[in-house]
C-alpha positions in Angstrom: 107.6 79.9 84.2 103.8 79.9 84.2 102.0 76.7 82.6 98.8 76.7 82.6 97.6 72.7 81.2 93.6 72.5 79.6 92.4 68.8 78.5 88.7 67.1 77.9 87.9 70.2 76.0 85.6 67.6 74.1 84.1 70.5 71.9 82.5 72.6 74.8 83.3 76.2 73.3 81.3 77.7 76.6 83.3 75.8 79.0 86.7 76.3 77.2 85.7 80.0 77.0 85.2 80.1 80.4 88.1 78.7 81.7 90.2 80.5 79.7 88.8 83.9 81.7 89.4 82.5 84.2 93.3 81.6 83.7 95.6 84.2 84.6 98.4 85.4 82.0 100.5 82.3 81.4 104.1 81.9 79.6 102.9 78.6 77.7 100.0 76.7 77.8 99.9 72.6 77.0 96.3 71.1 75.4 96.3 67.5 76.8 94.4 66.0 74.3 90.1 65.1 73.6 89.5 68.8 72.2 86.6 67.3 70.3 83.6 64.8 70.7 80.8 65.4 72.0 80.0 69.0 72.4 78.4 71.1 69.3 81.6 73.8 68.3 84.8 71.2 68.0 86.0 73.6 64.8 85.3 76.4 67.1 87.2 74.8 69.9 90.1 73.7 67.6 90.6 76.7 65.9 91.5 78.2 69.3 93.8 75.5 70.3 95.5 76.2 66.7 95.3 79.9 66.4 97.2 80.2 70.1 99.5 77.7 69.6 99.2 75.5 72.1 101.1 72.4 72.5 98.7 70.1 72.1 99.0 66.3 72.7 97.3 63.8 70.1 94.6 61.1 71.5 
């Protein structure tokens, strides 16, 4: 099984859009948390954590 684990998004659409490019196809992926703050999109960037279903960790 492929995981592939994202965290300190911290609302940086053009970072998390990049590195989700870059990931290779994946069976599950795990959101470790600090998706917002900082950064200008955070509804951008949760919206995309919510609409793929990530397992996403709280803090």
């Amino acid at each position: 099984m492929k995981i592939a684990v994202f965290s300190d998004i911290h609302a940086n659409w053009q970072s998390l859009e990049a590195v989700m490019e870059d990931c290779p196809p994946v069976d599950e992926t795990l959101c470790l948390g600090d998706v917002v703050g900082y950064g200008g999109d955070p509804k951008r960037c949760v919206d995309e954590v919510m609409d793929n279903g990530w397992l996403t960790l709280v803090g």
